[in-house]
N, C-alpha and C positions, 0 to 999 in steps of 0.2 A: 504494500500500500504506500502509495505516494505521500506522506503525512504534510506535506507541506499546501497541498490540495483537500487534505480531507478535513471534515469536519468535527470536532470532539468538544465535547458537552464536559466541560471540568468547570470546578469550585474556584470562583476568584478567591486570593490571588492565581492567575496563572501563572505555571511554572512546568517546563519540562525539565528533570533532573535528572541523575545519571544515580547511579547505587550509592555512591559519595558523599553523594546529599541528604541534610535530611530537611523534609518539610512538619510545618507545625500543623498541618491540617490536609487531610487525607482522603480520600475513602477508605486508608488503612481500618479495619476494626476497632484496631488499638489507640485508633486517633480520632473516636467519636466527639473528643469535645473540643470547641473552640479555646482556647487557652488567650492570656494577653501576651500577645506577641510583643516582645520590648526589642526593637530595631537597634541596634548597635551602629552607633551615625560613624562617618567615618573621621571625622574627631573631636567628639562628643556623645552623646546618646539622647535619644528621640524613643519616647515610650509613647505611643498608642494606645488608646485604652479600647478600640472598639474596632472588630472588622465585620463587615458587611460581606455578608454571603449572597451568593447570586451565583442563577447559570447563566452561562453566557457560550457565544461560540466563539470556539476558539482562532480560527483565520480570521473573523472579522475583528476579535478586540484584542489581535495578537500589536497592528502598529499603534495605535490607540494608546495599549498599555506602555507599549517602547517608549512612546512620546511621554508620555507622563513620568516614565522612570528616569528619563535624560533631564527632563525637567527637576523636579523633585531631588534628584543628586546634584544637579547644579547651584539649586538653591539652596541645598543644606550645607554644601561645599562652602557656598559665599558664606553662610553664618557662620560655620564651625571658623572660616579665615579669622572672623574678627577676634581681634584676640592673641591668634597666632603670630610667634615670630621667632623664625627658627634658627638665628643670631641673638634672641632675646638675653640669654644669661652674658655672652660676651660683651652684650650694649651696659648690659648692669653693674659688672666688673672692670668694664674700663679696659677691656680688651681689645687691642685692635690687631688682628691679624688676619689680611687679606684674605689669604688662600686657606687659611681654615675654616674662616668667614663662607667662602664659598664652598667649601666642602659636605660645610651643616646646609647650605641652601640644597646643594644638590644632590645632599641625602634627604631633606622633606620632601622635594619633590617624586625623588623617587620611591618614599613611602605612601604620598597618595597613588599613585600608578601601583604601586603593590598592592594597595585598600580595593581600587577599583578592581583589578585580577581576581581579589578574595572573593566582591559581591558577584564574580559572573559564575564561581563556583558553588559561593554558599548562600545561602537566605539573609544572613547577616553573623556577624564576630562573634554575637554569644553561638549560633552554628558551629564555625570554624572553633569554638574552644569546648564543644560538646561532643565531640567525635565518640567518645566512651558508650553514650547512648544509643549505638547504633553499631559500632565495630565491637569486636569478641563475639563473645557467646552470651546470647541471651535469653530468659523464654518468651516466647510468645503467647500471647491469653488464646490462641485458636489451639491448644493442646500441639503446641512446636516446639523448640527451640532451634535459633534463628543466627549463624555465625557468618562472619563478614571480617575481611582481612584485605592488606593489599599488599599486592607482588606484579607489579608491571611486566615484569621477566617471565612469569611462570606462562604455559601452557594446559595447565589443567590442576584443579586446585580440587582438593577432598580433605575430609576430617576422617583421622582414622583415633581409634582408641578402643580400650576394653570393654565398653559397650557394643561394637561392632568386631570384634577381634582382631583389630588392629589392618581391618581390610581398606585399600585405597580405592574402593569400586562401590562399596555401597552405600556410603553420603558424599557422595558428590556433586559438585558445580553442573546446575542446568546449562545446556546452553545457550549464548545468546543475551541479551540485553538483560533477564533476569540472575544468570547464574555470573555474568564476569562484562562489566563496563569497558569504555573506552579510558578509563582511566587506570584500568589494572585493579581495580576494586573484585573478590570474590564474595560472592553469598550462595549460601549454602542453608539448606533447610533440612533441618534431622526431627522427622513427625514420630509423633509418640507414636504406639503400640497400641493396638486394639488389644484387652484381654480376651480369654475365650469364653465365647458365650454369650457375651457381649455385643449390643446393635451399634452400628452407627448413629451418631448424632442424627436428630432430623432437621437441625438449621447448619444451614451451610457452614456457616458464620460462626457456632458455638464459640462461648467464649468461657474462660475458668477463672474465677481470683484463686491465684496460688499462695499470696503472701498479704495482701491489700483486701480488705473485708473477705477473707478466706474461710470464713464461719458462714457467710451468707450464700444461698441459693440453692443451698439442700432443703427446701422446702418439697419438693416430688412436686413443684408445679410446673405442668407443662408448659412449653412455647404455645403453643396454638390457646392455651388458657390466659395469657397474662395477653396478646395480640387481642385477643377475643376482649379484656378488661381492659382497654386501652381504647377501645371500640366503644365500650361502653362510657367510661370513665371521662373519655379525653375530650369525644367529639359533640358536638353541641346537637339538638336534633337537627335534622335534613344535614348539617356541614357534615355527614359520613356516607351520604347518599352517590357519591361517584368513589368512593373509596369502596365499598359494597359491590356496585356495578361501575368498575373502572371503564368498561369499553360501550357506555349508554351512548356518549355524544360519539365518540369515532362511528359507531353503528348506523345512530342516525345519520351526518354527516354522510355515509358510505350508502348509504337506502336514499339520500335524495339525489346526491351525484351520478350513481351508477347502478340506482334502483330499475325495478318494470316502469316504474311511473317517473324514469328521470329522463331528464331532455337528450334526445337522438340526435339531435343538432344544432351548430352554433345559433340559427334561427331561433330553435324552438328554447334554447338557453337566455337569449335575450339579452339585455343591459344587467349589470349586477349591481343593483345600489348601494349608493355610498353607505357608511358605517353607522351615519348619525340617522339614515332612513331606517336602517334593519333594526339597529336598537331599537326607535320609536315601535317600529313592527311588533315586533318582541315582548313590548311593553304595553302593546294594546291588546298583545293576544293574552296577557298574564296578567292582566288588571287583577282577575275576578279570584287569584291563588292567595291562599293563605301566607301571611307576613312573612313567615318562618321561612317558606320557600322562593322570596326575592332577593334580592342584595339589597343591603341598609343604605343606597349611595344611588346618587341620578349622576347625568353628564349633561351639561349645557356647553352649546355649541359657542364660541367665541369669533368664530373664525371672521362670520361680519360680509358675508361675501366672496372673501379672498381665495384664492384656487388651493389653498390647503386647509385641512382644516385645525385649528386649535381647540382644547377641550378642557374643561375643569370637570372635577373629580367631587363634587358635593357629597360629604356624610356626615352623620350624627355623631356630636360629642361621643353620645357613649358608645356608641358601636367601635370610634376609632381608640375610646381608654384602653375597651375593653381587648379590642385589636391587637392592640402593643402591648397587652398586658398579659396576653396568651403566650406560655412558651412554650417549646416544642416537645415533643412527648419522647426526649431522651430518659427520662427516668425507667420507661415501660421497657425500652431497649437492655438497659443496664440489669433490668429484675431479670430477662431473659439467662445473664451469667449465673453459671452452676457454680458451686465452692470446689473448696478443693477436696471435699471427702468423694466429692462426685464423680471427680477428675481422676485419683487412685482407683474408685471402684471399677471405672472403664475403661483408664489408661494404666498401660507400663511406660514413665519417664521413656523418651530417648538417649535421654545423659541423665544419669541419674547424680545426685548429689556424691560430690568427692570421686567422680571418672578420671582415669588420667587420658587425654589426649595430644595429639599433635598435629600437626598441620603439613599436610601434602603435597607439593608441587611437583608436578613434572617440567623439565625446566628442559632447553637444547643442550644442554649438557649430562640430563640422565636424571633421576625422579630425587629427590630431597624431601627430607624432612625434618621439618624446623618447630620450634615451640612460638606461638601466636603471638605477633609481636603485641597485640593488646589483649593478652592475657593476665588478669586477676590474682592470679595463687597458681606456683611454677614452683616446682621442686626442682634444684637443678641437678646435675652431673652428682652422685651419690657414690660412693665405690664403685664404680667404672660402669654405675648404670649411667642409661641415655635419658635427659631430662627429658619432663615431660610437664604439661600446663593439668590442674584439677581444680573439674568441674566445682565453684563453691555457690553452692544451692543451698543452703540450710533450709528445713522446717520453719514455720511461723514462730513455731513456739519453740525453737533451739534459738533462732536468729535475734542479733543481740541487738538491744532497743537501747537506745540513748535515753539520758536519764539529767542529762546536768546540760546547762545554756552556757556557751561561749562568755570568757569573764570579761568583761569591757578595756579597751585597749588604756594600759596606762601611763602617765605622762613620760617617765622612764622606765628603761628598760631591765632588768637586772638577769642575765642570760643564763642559763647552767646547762652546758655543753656536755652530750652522753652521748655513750653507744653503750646499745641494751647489750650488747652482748660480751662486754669486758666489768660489765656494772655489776657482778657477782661475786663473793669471796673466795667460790670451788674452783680448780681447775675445772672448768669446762666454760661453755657456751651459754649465757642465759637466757631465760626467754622474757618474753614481753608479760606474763602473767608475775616471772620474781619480780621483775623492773617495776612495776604498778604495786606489788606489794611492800617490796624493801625503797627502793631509790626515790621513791615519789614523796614519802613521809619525809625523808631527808633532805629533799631540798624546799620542802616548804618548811621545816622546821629551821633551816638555814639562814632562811628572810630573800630567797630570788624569788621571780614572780614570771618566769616563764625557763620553759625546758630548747632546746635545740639539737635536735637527734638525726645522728652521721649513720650512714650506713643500712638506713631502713627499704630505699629500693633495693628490691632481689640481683645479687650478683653471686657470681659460681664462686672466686676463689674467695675464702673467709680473709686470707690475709692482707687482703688488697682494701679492708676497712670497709667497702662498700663503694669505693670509688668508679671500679669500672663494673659498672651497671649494665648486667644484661636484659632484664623485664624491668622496666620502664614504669609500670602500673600495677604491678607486683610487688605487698612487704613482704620481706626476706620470711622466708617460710622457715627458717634456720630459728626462727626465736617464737614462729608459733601459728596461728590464724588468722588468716582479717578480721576476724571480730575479738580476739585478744587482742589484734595492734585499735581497734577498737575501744576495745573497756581501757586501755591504758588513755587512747586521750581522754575519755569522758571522764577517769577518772582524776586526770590532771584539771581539767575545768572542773572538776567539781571541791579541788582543793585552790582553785583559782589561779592555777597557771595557764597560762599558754602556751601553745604548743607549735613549736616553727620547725620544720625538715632541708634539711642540707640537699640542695635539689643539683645534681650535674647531669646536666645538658651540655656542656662545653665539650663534652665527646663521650665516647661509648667504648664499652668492650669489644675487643678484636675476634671474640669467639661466637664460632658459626654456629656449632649443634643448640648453644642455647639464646645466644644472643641475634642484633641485628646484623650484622656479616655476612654479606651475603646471601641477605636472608629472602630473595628468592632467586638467587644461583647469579644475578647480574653484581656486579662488582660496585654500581652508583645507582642501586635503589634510594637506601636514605642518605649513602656518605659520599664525597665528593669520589673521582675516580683518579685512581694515579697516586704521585707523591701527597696531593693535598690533602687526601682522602685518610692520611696517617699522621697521627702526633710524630713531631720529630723525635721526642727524646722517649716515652714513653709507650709507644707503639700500639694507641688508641687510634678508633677510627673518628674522625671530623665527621659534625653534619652538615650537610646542602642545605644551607639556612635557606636560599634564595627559593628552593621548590614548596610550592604550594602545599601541596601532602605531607611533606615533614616538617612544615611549618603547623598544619592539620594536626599532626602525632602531638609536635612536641607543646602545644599551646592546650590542646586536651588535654596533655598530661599534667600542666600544673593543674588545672582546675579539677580536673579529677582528686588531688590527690587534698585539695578544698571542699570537694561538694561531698564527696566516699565519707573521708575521713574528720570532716572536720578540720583541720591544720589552719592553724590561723596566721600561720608567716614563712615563706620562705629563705633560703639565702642561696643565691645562686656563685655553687662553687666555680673557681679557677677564672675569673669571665676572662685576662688574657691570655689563655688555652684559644678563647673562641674568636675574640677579638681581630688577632694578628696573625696574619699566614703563616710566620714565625713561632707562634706559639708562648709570644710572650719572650722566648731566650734571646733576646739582642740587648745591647745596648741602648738607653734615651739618653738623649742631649739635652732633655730638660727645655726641646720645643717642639711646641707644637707641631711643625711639621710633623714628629712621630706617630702624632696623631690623624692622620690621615694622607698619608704616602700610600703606597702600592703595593704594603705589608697591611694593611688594615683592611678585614672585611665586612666591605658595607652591609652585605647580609642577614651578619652577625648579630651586626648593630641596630637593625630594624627590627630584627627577630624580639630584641630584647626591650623593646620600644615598643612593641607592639602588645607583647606578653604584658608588660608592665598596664599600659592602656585599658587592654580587655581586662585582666585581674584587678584595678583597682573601679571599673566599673562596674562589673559581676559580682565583686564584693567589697564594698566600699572600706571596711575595716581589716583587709588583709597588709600584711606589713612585708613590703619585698628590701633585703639587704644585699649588696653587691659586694661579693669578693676580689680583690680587682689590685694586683700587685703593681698595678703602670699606672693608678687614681686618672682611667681618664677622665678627661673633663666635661663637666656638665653628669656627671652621675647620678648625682640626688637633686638634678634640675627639673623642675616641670616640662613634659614633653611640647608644651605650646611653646616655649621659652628657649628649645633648640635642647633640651638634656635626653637622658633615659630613664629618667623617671622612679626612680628607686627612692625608699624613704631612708634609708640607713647604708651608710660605707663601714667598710672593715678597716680599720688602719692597722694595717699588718707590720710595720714600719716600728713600732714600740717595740712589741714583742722580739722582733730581730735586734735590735738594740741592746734591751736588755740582758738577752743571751751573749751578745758582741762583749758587754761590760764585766760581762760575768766569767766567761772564758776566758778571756784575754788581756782585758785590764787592769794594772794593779786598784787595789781601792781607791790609793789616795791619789789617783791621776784621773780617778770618773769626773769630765765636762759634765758640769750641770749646764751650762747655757745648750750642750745637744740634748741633755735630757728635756729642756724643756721646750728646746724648738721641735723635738720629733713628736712629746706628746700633743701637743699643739699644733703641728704642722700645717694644715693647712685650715685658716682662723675661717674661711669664709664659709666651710661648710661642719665648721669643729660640730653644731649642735646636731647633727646629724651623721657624728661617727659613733664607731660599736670600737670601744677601747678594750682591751684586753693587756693583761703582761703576759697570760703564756695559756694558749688554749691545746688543742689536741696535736698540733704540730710538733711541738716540743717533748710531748711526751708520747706521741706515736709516731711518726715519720722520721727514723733511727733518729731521735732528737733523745734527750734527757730531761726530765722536768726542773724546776729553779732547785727544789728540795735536792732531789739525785747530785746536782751541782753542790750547791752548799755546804749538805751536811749530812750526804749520803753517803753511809758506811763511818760516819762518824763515831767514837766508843767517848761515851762522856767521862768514862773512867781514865782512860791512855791521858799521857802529859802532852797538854795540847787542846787534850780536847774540846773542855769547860768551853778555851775563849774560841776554838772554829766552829760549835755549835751554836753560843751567844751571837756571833758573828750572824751564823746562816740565819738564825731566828730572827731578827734586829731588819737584815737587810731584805729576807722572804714579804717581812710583813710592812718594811717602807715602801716594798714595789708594787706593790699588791693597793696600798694606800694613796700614793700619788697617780699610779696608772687610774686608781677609779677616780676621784676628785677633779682631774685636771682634765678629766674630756668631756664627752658630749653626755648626751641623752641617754646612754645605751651602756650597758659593760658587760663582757663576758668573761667565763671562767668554767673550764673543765673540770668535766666530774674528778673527783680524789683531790684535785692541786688548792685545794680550799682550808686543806688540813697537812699541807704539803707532803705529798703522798712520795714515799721514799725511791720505789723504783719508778721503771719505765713501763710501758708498753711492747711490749715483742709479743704477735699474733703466732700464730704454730707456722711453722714453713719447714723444709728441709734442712735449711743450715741451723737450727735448732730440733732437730727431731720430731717436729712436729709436735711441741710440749706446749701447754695451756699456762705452765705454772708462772709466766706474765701477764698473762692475758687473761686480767682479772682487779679487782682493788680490796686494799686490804681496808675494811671497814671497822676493825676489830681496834686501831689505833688511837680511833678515834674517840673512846673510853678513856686514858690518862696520859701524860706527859707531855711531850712536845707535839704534837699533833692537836690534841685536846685544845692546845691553849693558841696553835694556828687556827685552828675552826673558831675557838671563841673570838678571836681578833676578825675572824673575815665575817662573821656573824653582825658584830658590832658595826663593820663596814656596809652590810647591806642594810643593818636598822637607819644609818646616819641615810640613806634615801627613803629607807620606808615611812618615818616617821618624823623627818624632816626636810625630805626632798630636794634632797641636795643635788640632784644632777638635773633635775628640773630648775634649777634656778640662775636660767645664763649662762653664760660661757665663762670660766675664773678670770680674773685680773691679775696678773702676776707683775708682780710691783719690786722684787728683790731675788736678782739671782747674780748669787756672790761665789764665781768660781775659786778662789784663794780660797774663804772658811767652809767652802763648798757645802752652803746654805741657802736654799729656794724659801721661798714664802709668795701666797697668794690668798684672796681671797674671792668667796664666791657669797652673794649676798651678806646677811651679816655673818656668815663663818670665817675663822681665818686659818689658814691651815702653814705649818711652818716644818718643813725638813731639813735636820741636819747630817747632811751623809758623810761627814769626815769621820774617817777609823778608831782616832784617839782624840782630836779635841773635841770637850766638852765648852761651852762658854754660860758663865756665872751670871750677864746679866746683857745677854745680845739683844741689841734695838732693830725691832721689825715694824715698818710703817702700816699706820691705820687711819682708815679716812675719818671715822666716826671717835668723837671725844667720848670713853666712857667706860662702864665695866663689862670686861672679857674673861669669860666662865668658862675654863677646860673639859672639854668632855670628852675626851677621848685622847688619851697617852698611849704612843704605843711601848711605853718600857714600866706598865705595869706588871705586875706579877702575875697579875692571872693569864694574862696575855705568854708566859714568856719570860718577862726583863727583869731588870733589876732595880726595880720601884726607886730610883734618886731621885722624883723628883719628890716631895710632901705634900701634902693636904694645906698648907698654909701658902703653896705656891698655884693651886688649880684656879683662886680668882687676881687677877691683872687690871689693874688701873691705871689710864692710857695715862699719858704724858704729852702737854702741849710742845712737841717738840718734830719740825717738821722733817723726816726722813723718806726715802723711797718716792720724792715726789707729793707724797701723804701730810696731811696736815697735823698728823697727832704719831703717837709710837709707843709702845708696849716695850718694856724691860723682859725678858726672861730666861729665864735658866734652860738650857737646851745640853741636855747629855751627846754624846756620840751617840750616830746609826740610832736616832731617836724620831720620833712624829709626834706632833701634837695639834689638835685641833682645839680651838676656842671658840664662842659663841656668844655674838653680842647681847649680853645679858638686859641691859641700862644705862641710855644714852642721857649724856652729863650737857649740860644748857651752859657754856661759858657766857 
């Protein structure tokens, strides 16, 4: 059939789609109700509250519609511009540089041209980031389950598994526009089982609640009985009288045309009068019928003459209330669906809950089989089994129900960095059920207020932490179920954390049987092809940011792993991994040109512009954190303002420092002016960095944690000891102090290094025998001693923002850094905070400037004793009365006694009226 010539009766909006696509309104079954379509503008958003249904044909309101869609983008185009300006943060900063100037221009522009590409694909953005809803494996209410995957490469696509014995012949791809698109899209239909004994359905269309009011529709009331009550119920008298006898008027209509008594010829046919005669007609032949069987409404002729005619539509108030006031008898449809007891008594599942399957391709190079790249729960490579993806279906009543609301985003951040699977005390591997029981009490009894967990996308080798990611929308089955990685977040919200996932995207696992590699036999389905197509130094595969479908994949998958799981913030690992064709390993000159030369890919950069746009539209309180070792510029900018949109930077840059100073530095030679330009580093966007001294890198990436360093393997008994342990204690807990104080909004801190946890991280590999006995934290320490009294110092450090918000209060003012006594002091509202890092001098009565005339109340010493220290300073020294005497620029100054490798923080108690 010529379709471009033929006529078809489809539901405005029209739309021809390919399998890729999905639509919000159907003749699907599944898609019986109208929903509020919220359009995702192309840069902004435009919510509709109301779509009008109508038949229409399709070749006549095919240019009609075109014209209006060109229309309508153009003008949402012009509004979304105002506003826009994709130089904006450079105009702000006082930035002038040509050619990078132009590089932001002519990556907007080629981000709308990419926008436009997306709407000729998808229905709109929130489409494009819903892929989940329609790829994998799903069931269908017609008693199906419904799988969809894409492989451009392949030639013939089937689902084999232990439900079918593993055969590549009997679920497989129809052919032809339903079973495999022009986009390389496969669907595939696996229909339940007839039991024996058992009738078929008598509506085509049957439909089941398997999960969703699954209790309902076991009533043994027939279809023909609730059609029959719907008849009764719905329709008004006489308005069921051609519903009854559908073919009355075609009948008559066909008895006067082509009846014994209908005209033989165009003679005897005559004139055929106009519309406004036959109604009259009509209406003198039906004077003498009962109300009931006219229409509530006349038509008066306006026309006046004129050779067309015009018409009004006169009706009664009530007939049109009552009009618009009638809906449509979807409910009667909905009673027709059986429950799910009804569903078992006459189906056998096709995939039963917990199948293992995999995915089939016959490809020109010979048949393969891969595990689903948008599979759910993926067991990988196990003792030298071949992975395999399992079916998870739970029961109504197995399947786990959320219980606790999202805890409201709060002004700062205070982060506790985990992986569930070293969070245990046993050698072995933990799960996400210990993690929800032990580790969750812990770090809310701690004082942080949200979790950040590495390693939870499914990847095959354990020791690789979780970096190189094979299943994509798979948590690591290695620590337990989707609905365990479930009860762990809900039960995080319900102690009022939140809950953000270490997300990498910036490249993928090189492994084929489970990952995306060649995952259908072509070499650039999702990665680039060639050298680009491989991390240099690490031997990951890159993605083809610029292709639509893996833009599809990867922008689905954050929001999946928001809409599934609940996750209320990402941080997107490595971003120069993704950035720079290089990989990030070159050299900057600290210009801009690095920033957009012939190593940067623009792709990249859009991808991640884009991701950020849709996710903080789709959920306005998700919080995205950029990892980004080269800080390009405009990271936490507004994407209207020329940035990528992200609410939080990493400054990774302290942490390296600190580890620099500590390795390699004698003490009395530590630059305080680098310490304070690197924690500071970049003032313009300080209130939007995530400060850390030492997260998972140091203590898993062959790193050593600060403790390992200081005063690991220290004997407090040996000669020596007493002062290399006071030392590691003194200097653990000033890094720990200034790193959080002196930044932004946000601070993070891995699990164990809170109580500064003695060893390292070593995951089981071969050059250790594959031994657990590192890969684990010892909890047990944190009972008495030197641990005890680290925990209780970093405790006190997240009270001073719990309960007085200190990292919500601005950016500090650093007013005194004295590289000779090598002494910082800054203050951040009225707190004042004072460090002295010299090894041996102490000073008796050092002057630190303060703006405010008045009394200054210590609350926080770090060479207390519970802490740790060696209590020199007294109780007769914790309250300080300024001095009119102008130092640091400051109009007033405080005397105080400052020990060696000491901190103290003050707090403007009462301000004095000279």
């Amino acid at each position: 059939m010529n379709k471009s010539s033929s006529l078809y009766l489809s539901l405005a909006p029209t739309k021809m789609v390919s399998l890729s696509n999905q639509t919000r309104f159907s003749f699907h079954p599944n898609n019986l109700f109208l929903s509020e379509n919220r359009r995702l503008g192309i840069s902004g958003v435009n919510f509709p509250r109301k779509i009008n249904v109508k038949i229409t044909c399709f070749a006549a309101e095919r240019p009609r519609q075109e014209k209006q869609k060109k229309k309508s983008q153009s003008q949402s185009t012009s509004d979304a511009e105002a506003g826009v300006d994709p130089v904006g943060f450079l105009t702000r900063l006082g930035i002038a540089d040509r050619i990078f100037a132009q590089f932001l221009r002519e990556r907007h522009k080629a981000l709308k041209d990419l926008k436009d590409e997306i709407l000729k694909r998808h229905f709109d953005f929130r489409d494009l980031a819903s892929g989940f809803e329609l790829l994998g494996m799903h069931r269908h209410m017609e008693h199906r389950v419904d799988f969809m995957d894409w492989g451009p490469g392949a030639r013939y696509g089937a689902i084999i598994g232990d439900f079918n014995g593993w055969s590549p012949t009997e679920n497989s791809a129809r052919e032809g526009l339903f079973g495999h698109d022009d986009f390389g899209y496969w669907f595939i239909i696996l229909e339940d089982k007839l039991r024996e004994g058992e009738e078929p359905d008598e509506l085509y269309f049957q439909q089941y609640n398997y999960v969703d009011d699954y209790d309902k529709g076991d009533s043994g009331v027939s279809a023909e009985e609730i059609f029959q009550k719907a008849n009764d119920e719905y329709w008004e008298p006489g308005e069921d009288r051609f519903i009854k006898n559908r073919f009355e008027v075609p009948a008559k209509l066909y008895e006067q045309m082509f009846g014994p008594n209908s005209p033989q010829t165009l003679e005897e046919l005559g004139d055929i009068p106009d519309a406004e005669t036959r109604y009259k007609q009509w209406k003198e032949e039906h004077k003498n019928d009962p109300p009931r069987n006219l229409p509530p409404c006349d038509i008066i002729d306006k026309g006046q003459g004129k050779p067309y005619d015009i018409f009004n539509v006169v009706t009664s108030p009530e007939w049109t209330k009552k009009f618009y006031e009638k809906k449509p008898p979807i409910p009667y449809w909905l009673e027709t669906r059986k429950g799910r007891k009804a569903w078992l008594k006459k189906y056998i599942p096709a995939v039963p809950h917990g199948s293992k399957y995999r995915l089939y391709f016959n490809t020109p190079d010979g048949p393969l089989e891969r595990v689903p790249a948008w599979a759910t729960y993926v067991q990988p490579e196990d003792e030298g089994k071949q992975a395999y993806a399992i079916h998870w279906e739970p029961s109504p009543e197995a399947a786990y129900k959320w219980k606790n609301s999202k805890p409201k985003v709060p002004k700062s951040l205070r982060i506790y960095e985990c992986h569930v699977g070293i969070s245990g005390s046993e050698a072995k591997i933990s799960t996400f059920e210990e993690f929800t029981k032990k580790v969750l009490p812990h770090v809310k009894r701690a004082g942080y207020n949200a979790i950040q967990l590495i390693g939870i996308p499914e990847h095959k080798d354990y020791f690789t932490v979780g970096y190189r990611v094979t299943n994509f929308f798979a948590a690591s089955s290695r620590y337990g179920t989707p609905d365990d990685f479930k009860r762990l977040v809900d039960e995080a919200h319900g102690l009022g954390l939140l809950v953000f996932l270490d997300i990498v995207h910036s490249y993928a696992a090189a492994d084929q049987m489970v990952g995306l590699s060649l995952f259908d036999g072509s070499n650039d389905c999702y990665f680039h092809y060639g050298k680009r197509g491989h991390h240099k130094h690490w031997g990951t595969r890159m993605f083809k940011y610029g292709d639509l479908d893996v833009l599809h994949f990867l922008i689905s998958n954050l929001n999946w792993w928001i809409t599934e799981y609940q996750v209320d913030g990402l941080q997107f690992h490595s971003l120069a991994s993704m950035i720079y064709t290089h990989n990030g390993f070159a050299s900057f000159n600290n210009d801009l040109d690095d920033y957009c030369n012939q190593y940067v890919d623009r792709d990249a950069l859009m991808y991640l512009i884009l991701a950020n746009e849709i996710l903080h539209v789709l959920h306005p309180n998700i919080i995205t954190i950029a990892e980004d070792a080269t800080y390009y510029p405009g990271l936490c900018e507004p994407v209207s303002q020329g940035g990528l949109g992200f609410d939080y930077y990493v400054n990774l840059s302290a942490s390296e420092m600190w580890v620099s100073l500590l390795d390699s530095v004698p003490d009395n030679e530590w630059s305080m002016s680098k310490i304070v330009s690197t924690l500071v580093a970049n003032k313009e966007y300080a209130d939007k960095m995530v400060s850390y001294a030492e997260n998972h890198n140091q203590s898993i990436s062959g790193g050593r944690s600060f403790a390992e360093i200081l005063f690991g393997g220290v004997d407090n008994g040996s000669p020596g000891g007493k002062e290399l342990l006071d030392r590691g204690v003194s200097l653990h807990k000033m890094i720990r102090l200034i790193t959080f104080t002196s930044g932004g909004r946000a601070y993070l801190n891995f699990m164990g290094n809170e109580f500064g946890h003695p060893e390292r991280v070593e995951f089981p590999t071969q050059s250790n025998n594959f031994s657990f006995s590192l890969a684990n934290r010892r909890w047990d320490l944190l009972e008495s001693g030197v641990h005890h009294h680290l925990f209780s110092f970093d405790k006190e450090l997240m009270d001073l923002d719990k309960s007085k918000g200190i990292l919500s209060r601005g950016l500090p003012s650093i007013h005194h850094v004295n590289d000779a006594n090598m002494v910082i002091s800054f203050s951040r509202g009225p707190f004042l905070f004072i460090f002295n890092f010299h090894p041996s001098n102490s000073y008796e009565k050092y002057d630190v400037g303060v703006e405010e005339a008045g009394e200054y109340t210590m609350i926080l010493n770090s060479d207390e004793v519970k802490y740790g220290g060696q209590g020199l300073v007294t109780e007769d020294q914790y309250l300080q009365r300024s001095i009119s005497k102008r130092i640091d620029g400051q109009r007033n100054c405080l005397e105080v006694f400052l020990p060696s490798r000491t901190a103290q923080v003050y707090k403007l108690t009462r301000i004095l009226r000279i």
